[in-house]
VOKOL-482126 format. One record per residue (C-alpha): residue number from 0; residue in three letters; z, x, y. Coordinates in nm, 4 decimals, always signed. Layout:
# residues N
+-----+-----+----------+----------+----------+
!   k !   r !       up !     east !    north !
+-----+-----+----------+----------+----------+
! NUM ! ala !        Z !        X !        Y !
...
+-----+-----+----------+----------+----------+
//
This chain:
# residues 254
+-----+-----+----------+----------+----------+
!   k !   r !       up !     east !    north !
+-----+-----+----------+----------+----------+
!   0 ! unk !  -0.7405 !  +9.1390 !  -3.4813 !
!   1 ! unk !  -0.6016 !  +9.4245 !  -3.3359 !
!   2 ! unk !  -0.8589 !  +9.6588 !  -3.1505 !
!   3 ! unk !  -0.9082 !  +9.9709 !  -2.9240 !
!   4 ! unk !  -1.0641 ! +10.1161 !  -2.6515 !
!   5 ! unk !  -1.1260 ! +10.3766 !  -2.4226 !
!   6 ! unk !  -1.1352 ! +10.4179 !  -2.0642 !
!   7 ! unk !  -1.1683 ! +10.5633 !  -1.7408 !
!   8 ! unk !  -0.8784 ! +10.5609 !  -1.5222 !
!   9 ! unk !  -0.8503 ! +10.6715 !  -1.1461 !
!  10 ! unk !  -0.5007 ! +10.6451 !  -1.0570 !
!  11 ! unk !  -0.3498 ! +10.7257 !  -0.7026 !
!  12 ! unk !  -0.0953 ! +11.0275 !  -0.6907 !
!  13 ! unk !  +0.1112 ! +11.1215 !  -0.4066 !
!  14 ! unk !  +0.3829 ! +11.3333 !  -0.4127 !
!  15 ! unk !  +0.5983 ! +11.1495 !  -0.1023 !
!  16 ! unk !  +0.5188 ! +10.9953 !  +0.2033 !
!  17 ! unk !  +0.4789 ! +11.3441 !  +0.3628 !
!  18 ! unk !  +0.2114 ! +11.4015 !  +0.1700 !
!  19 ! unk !  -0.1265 ! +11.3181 !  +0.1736 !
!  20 ! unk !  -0.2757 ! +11.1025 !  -0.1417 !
!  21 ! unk !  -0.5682 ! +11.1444 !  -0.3825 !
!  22 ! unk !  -0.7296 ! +10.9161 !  -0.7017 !
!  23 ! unk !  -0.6760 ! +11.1613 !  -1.0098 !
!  24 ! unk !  -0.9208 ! +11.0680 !  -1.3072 !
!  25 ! unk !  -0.7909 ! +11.0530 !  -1.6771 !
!  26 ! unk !  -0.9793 ! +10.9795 !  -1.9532 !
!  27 ! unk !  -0.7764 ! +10.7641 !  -2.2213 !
!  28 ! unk !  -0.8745 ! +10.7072 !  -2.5770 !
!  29 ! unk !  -0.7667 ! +10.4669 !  -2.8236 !
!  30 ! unk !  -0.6050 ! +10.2075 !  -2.6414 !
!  31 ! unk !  -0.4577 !  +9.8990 !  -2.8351 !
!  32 ! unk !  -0.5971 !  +9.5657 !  -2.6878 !
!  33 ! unk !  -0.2409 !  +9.4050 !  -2.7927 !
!  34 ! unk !  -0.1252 !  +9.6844 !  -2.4953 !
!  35 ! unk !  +0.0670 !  +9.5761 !  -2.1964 !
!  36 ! unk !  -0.0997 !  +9.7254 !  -1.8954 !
!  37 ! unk !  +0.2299 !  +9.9405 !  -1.7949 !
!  38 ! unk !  +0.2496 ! +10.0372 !  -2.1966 !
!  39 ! unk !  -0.0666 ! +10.2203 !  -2.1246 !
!  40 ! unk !  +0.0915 ! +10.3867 !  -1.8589 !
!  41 ! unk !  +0.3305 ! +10.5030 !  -2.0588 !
!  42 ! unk !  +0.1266 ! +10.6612 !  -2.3203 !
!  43 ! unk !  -0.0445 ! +10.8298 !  -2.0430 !
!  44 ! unk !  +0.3038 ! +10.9826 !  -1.9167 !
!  45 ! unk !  +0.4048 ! +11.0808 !  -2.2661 !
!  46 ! unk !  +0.0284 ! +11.2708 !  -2.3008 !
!  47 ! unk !  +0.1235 ! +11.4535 !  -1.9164 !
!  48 ! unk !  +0.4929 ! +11.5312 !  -2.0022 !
!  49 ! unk !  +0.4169 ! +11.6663 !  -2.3204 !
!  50 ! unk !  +0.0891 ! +11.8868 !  -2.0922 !
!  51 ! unk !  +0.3830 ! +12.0206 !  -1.8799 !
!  52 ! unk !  +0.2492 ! +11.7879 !  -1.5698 !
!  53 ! unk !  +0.4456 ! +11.5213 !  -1.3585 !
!  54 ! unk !  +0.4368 ! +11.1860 !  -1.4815 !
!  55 ! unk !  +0.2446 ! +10.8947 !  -1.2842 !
!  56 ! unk !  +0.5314 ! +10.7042 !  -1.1094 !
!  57 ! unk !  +0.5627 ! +10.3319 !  -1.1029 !
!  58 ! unk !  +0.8175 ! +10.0336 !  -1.0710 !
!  59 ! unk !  +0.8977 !  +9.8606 !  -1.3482 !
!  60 ! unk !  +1.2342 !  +9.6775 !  -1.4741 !
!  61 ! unk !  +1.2154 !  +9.3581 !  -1.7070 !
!  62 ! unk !  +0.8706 !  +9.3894 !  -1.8295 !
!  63 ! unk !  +0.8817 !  +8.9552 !  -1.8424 !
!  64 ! unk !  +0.7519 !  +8.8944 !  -1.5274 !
!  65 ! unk !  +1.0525 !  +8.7756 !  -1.4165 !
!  66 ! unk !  +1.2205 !  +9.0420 !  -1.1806 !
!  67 ! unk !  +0.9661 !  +9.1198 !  -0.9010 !
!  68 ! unk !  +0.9480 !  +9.5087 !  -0.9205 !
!  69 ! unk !  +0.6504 !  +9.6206 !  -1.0745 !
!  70 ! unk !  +0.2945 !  +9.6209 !  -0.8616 !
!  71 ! unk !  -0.0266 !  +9.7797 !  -0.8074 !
!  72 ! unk !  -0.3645 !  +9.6690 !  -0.7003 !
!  73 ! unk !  -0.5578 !  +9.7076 !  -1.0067 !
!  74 ! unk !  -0.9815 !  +9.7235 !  -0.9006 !
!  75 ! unk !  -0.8786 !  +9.6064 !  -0.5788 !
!  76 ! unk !  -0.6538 !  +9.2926 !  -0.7197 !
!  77 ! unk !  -0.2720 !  +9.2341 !  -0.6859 !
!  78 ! unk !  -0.1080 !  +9.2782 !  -1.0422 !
!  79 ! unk !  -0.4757 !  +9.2863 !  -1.1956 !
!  80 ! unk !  -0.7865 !  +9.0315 !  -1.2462 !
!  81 ! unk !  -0.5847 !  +8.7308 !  -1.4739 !
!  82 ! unk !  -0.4477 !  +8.4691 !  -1.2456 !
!  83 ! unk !  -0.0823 !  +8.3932 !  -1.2070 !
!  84 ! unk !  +0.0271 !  +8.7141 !  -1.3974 !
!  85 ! unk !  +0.2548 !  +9.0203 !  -1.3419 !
!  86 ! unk !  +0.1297 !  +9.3586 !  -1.3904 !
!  87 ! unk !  +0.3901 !  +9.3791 !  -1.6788 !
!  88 ! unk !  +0.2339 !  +9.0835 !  -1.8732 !
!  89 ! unk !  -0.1038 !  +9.1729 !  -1.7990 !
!  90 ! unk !  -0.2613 !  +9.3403 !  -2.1725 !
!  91 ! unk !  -0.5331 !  +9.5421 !  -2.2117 !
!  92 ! unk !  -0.7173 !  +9.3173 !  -2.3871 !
!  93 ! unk !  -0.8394 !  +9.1622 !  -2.0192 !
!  94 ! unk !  -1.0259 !  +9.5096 !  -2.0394 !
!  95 ! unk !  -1.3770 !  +9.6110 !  -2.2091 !
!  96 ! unk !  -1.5011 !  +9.9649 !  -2.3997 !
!  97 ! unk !  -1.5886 ! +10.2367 !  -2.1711 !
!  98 ! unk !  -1.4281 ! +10.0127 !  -1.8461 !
!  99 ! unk !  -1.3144 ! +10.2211 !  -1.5368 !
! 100 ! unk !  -1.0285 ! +10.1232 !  -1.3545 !
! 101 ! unk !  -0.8812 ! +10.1829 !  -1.0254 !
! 102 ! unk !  -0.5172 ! +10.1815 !  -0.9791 !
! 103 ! unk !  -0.3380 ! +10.2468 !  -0.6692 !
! 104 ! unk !  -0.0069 ! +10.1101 !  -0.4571 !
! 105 ! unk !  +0.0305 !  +9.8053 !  -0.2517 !
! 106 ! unk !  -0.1171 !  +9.9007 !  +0.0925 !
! 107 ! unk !  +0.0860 !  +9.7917 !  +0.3819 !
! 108 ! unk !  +0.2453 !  +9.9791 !  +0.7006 !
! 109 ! unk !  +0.5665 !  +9.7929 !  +0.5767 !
! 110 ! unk !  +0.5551 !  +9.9184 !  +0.2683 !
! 111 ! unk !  +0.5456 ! +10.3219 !  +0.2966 !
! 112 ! unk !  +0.4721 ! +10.4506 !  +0.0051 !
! 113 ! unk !  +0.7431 ! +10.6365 !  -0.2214 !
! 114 ! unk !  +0.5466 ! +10.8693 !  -0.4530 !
! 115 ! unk !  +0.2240 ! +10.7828 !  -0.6657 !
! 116 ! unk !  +0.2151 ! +10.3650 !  -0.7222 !
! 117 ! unk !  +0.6161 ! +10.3526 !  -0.5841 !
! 118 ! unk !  +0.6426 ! +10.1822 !  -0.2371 !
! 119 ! unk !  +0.9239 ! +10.0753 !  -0.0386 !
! 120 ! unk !  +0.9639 !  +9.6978 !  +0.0218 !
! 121 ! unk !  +1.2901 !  +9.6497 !  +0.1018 !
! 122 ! unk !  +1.1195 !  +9.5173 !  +0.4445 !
! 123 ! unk !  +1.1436 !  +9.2104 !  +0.2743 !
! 124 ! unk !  +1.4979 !  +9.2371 !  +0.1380 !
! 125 ! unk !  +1.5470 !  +9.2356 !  +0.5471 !
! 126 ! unk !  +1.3753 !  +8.9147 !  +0.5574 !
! 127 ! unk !  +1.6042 !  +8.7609 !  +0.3139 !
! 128 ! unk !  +1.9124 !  +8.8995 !  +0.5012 !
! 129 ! unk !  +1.7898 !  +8.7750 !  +0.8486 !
! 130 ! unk !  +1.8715 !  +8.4228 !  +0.7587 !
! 131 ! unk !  +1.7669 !  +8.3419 !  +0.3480 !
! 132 ! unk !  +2.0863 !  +8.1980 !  +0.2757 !
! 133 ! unk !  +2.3140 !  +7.9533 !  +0.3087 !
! 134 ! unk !  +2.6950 !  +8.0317 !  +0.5094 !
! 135 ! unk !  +2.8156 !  +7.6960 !  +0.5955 !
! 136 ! unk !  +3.0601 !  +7.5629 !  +0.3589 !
! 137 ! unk !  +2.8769 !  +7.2969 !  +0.1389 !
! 138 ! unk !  +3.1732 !  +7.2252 !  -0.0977 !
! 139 ! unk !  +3.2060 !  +7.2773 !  -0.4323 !
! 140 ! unk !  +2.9279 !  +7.2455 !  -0.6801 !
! 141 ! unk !  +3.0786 !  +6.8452 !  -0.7685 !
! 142 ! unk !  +3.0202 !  +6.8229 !  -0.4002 !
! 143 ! unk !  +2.6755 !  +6.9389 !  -0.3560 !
! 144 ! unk !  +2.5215 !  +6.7445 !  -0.6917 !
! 145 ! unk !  +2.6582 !  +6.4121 !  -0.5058 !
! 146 ! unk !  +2.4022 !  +6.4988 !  -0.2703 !
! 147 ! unk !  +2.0801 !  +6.2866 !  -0.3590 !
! 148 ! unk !  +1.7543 !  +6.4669 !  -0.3490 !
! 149 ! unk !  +1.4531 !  +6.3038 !  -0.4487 !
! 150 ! unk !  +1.2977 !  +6.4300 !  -0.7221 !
! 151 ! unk !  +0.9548 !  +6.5083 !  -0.5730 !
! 152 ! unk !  +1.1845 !  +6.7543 !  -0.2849 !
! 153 ! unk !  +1.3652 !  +6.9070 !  -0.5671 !
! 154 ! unk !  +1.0545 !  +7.0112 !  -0.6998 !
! 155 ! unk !  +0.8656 !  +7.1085 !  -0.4297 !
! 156 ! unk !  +1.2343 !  +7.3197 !  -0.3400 !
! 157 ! unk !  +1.2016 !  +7.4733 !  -0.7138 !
! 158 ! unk !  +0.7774 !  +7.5693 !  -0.6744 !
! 159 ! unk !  +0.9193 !  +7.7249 !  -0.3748 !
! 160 ! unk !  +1.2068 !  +7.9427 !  -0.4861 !
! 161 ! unk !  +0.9939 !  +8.0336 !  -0.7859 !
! 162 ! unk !  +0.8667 !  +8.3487 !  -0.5660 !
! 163 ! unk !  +1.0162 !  +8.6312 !  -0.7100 !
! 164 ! unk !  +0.9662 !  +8.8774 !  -0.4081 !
! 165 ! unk !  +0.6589 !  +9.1310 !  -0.5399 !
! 166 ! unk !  +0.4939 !  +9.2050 !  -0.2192 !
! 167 ! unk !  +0.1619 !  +9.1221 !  -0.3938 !
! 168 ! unk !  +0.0868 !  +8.8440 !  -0.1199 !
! 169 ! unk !  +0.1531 !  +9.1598 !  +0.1898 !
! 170 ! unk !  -0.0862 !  +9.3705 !  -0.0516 !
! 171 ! unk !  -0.3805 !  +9.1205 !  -0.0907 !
! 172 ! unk !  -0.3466 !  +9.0125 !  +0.2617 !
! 173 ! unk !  -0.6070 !  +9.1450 !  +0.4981 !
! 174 ! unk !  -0.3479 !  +9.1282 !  +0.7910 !
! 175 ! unk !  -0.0854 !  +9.2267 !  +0.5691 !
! 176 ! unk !  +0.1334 !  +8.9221 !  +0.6247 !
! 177 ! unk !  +0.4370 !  +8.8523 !  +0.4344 !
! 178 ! unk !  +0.3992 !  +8.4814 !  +0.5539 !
! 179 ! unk !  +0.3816 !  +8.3063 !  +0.1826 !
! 180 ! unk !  +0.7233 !  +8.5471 !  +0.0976 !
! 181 ! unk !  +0.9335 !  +8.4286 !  +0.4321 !
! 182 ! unk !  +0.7224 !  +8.0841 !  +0.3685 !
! 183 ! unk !  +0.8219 !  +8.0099 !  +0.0398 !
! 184 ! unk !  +1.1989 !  +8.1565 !  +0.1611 !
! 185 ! unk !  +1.2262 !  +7.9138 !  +0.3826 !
! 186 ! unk !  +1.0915 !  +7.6496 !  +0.2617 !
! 187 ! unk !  +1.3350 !  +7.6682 !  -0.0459 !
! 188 ! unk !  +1.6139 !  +7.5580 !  +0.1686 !
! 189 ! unk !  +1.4442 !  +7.3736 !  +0.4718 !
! 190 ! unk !  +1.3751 !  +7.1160 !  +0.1709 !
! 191 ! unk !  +1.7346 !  +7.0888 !  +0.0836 !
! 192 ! unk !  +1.9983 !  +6.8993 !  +0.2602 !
! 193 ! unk !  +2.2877 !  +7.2124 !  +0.1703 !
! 194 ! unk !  +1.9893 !  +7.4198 !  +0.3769 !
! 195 ! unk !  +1.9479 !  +7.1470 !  +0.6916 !
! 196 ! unk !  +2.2788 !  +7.2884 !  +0.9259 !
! 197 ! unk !  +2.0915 !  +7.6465 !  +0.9260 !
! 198 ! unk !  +1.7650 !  +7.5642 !  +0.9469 !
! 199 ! unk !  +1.6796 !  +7.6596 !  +1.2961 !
! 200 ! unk !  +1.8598 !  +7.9275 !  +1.2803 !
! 201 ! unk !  +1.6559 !  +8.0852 !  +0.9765 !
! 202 ! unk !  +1.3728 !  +8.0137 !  +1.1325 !
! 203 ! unk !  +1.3563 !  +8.2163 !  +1.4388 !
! 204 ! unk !  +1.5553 !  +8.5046 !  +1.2492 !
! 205 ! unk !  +1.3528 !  +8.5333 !  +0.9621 !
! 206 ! unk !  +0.9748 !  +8.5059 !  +1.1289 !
! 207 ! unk !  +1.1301 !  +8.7607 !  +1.4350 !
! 208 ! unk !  +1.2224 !  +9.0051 !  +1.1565 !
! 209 ! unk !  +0.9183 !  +8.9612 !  +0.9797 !
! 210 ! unk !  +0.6979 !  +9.0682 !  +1.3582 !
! 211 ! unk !  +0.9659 !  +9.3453 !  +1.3489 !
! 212 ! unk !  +0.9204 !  +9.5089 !  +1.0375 !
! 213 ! unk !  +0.5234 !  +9.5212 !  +1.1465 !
! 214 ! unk !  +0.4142 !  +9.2658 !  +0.9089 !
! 215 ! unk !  +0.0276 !  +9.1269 !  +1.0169 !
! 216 ! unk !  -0.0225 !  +8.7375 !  +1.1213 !
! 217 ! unk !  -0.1614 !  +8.4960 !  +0.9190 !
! 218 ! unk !  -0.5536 !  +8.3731 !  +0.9816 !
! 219 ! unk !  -0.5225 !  +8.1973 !  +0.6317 !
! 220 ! unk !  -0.7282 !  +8.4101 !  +0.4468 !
! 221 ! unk !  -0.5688 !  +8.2573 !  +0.1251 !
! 222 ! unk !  -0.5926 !  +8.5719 !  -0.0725 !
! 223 ! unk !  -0.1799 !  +8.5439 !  -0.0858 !
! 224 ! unk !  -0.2207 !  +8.2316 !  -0.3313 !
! 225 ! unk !  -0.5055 !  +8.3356 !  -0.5026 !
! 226 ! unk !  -0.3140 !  +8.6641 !  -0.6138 !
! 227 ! unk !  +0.0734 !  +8.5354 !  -0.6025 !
! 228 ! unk !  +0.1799 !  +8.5943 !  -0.9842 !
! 229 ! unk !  +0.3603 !  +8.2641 !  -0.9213 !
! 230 ! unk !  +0.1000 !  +8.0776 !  -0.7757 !
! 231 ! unk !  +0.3329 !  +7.9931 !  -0.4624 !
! 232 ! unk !  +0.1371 !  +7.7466 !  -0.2565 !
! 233 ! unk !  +0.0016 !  +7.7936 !  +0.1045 !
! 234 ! unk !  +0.1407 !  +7.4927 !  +0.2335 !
! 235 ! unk !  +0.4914 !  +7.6964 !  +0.2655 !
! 236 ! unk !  +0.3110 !  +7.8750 !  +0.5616 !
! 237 ! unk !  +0.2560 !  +7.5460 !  +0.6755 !
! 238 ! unk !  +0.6174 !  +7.4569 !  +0.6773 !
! 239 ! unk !  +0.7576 !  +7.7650 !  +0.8203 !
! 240 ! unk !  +0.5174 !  +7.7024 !  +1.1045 !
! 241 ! unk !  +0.6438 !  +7.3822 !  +1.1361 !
! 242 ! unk !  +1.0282 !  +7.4864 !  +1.1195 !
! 243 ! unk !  +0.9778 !  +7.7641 !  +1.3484 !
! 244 ! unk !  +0.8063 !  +7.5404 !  +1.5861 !
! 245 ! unk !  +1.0895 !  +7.2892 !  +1.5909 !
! 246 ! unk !  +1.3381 !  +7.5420 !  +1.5773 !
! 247 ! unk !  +1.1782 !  +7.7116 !  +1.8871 !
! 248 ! unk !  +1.1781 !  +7.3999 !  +2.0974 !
! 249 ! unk !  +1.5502 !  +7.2686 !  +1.9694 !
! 250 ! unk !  +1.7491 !  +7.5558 !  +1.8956 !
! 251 ! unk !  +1.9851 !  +7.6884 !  +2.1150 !
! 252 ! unk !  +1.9989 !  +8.0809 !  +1.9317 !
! 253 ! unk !  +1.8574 !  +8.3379 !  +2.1520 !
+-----+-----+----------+----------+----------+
//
């Protein structure tokens, strides 16, 4: 049964990253439970644009939690309080009568923010093009499937390259890592033989990239798991240590 509710919303606004920020407080009525969390949003921009004030900016694409772009710490938590959703697929009906809620952007010196809940993170589109791909020539698709992979690597490949690139590990972390991201990266095609001739390689150029975009270190705090809308493991941290270890002591790049 279809009901509503009204809140208390204190939203970050920021006109660019010259400026300096501030939580504004609107008071929303009637809000359907069967919402989506950026559906509110939108009724709130409709209410502004129609007052003659600048809409509350946000990313958003797909709206299936598939695509990665939207994001915001919702009362302190990545993408909201349910586990293992995006902020797109998280509904109002996770919320209670007279509820406040604090909504601002990912907070990370790698992530600068845009304007109001907007930040950049092509940092970690940099991460991918340090070394998140394959180059060597693997042969045709016949060729690769004649390639035997046991099942429990494929899947452990496929948990891996479920990561869909949100940023919300960087914003939970305390240290502002993006070690689960480049983790989960690499481990996606340090699992697979078509990813074994680069794997050094990646490595070093990925984690270097990472330390020069002014991402923090890990100290496995574990909030990156806990608030991952995928659920990506930890234990791709664990083999990106242990593949830029090897690489370190093996590789010949500079």
């Amino acid at each position: 049964m279809t009901r509503t509710i009204n809140l208390t919303l204190k939203i970050w606004r920021q006109k660019g990253p010259e400026f300096k920020g501030k939580f504004e407080t609107y008071n929303v009525r009637n809000i359907s439970t069967d919402m989506s969390f950026l559906e509110m949003i939108d009724i709130i921009n409709e209410q502004l644009t129609l007052d003659g004030k600048d809409p509350i900016v946000f990313d958003h694409d797909c709206r299936e939690g598939i695509c990665g772009t939207c994001g915001a710490m919702v009362n302190g938590r990545a993408h909201g309080p349910e586990k293992g959703t995006t902020l797109c697929q998280l509904h109002m009906r996770h919320f209670s009568e007279g509820d406040t809620i604090v909504i601002e952007p990912w907070r990370s010196r790698a992530f600068p923010v845009i304007k109001d809940l907007v930040v950049d993170r092509s940092a970690l589109d940099q991460i991918i093009q340090a070394g998140g791909y394959i180059s060597v020539n693997t042969g045709g698709a016949p060729d690769a499937n004649t390639l035997p992979v046991p099942q429990e690597i494929a899947e452990k490949a496929m948990d891996a390259a479920a990561c869909i690139g949100c940023g919300a590990c960087v914003a939970a972390c305390p240290n502002a890592a993006a070690m689960l991201f480049t983790g989960a990266k690499v481990s996606q095609l340090a699992l697979l033989p078509q990813g074994k001739p680069e794997a050094a390689k990646r490595a070093l150029c990925m984690v270097r990239k990472m330390d020069e975009l002014h991402f923090g270190n890990c100290t496995n705090e574990k909030e990156c798991e806990v608030e991952c809308p995928k659920e990506i493991s930890i234990v791709n941290i664990a083999r990106l240590n242990r593949e830029f270890m090897k690489a370190g002591f093996f590789s010949t790049v500079p």
